[in-house]
C-alpha positions in Angstrom: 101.7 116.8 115.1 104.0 118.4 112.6 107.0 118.0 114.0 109.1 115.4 116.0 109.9 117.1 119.5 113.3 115.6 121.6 111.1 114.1 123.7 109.7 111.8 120.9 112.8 111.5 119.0 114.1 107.8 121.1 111.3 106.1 120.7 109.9 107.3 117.1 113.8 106.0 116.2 113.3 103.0 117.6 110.3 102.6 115.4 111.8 103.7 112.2 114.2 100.7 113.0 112.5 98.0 113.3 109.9 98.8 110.6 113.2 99.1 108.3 114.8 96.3 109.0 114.6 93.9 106.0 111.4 92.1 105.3 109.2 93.8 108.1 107.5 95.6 106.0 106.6 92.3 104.4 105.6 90.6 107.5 103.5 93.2 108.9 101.8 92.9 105.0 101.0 89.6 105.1 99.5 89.8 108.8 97.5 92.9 107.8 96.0 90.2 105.6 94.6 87.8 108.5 96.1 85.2 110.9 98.4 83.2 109.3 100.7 79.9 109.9 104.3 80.6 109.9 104.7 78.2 106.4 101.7 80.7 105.0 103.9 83.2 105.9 106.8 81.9 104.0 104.4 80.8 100.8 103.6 84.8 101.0 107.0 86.7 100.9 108.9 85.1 98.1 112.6 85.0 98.8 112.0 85.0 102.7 114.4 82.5 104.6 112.9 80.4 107.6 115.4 81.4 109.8 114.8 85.2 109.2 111.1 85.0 108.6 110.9 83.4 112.2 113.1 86.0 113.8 110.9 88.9 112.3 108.4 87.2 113.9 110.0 86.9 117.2 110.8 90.7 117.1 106.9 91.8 116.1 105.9 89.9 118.9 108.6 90.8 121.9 107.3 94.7 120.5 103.9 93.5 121.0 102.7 93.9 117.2 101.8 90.7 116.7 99.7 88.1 118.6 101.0 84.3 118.8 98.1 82.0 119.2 98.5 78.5 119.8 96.1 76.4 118.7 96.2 72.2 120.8 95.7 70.5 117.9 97.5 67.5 116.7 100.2 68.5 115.7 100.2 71.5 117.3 99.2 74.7 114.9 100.9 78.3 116.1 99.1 81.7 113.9 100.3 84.8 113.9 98.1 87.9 113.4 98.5 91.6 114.2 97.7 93.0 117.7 95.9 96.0 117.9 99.2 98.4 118.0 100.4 96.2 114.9 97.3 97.4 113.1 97.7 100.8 114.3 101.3 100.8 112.8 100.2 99.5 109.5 97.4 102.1 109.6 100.0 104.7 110.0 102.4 103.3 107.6 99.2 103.5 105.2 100.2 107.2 103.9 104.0 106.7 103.5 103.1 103.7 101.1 100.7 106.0 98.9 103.6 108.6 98.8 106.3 106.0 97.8 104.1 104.6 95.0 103.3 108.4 93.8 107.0 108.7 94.0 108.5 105.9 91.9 105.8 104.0 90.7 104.8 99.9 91.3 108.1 98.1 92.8 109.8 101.2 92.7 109.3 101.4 88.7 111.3 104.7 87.4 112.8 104.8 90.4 114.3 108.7 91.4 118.1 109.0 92.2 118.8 111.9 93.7 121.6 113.8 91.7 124.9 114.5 93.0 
């Protein structure tokens, strides 16, 4: 596909939206990683709040990206880890990583401005 047709447009916008909202991108990192506990979670995106790392979560899962397991231990242990259409998405997200870093570097190092 080289182009995005009307009839794609909704939902490849609904995408684009989620995947942009602050600290997805991270979230989906960290599960591409393994299953994790939500405090693992936390330990790996520095500067993450509970309240916002839980409601990513909430979101990947309602969108069926990531899998909730709950594990009847005492206490009780809940892990998250991608589903297949999570992985899919991270596969797919794969390329526009590479062409950010070939754009402005590690962490957005010499970052490009676009000139006025």
């Amino acid at each position: 596909m080289n182009s995005i047709h009307d009839d794609t447009c909704p939902s490849f916008e609904d995408t684009l939206e989620m995947v942009g909202r602050r600290w997805t991108g991270s979230v989906l990192q960290a599960a591409a990683q393994g299953a994790r506990r939500f405090g693992e979670y936390r330990t790996m995106i520095d500067g993450i709040s509970d309240r916002l790392l839980s409601q990513r979560l909430k979101e990947l899962e309602a969108a069926g990206l990531i899998e909730r397991t709950v594990i009847p231990t005492t206490p009780v242990q809940i892990r998250y880890q991608l589903a297949p259409d999570g992985q899919a998405l991270v596969d797919a997200l794969l390329p526009l990583a590479q062409w950010s870093m070939r754009r402005t570097g590690p962490r957005g190092a010499g970052r490009r401005v676009p000139s006025a």
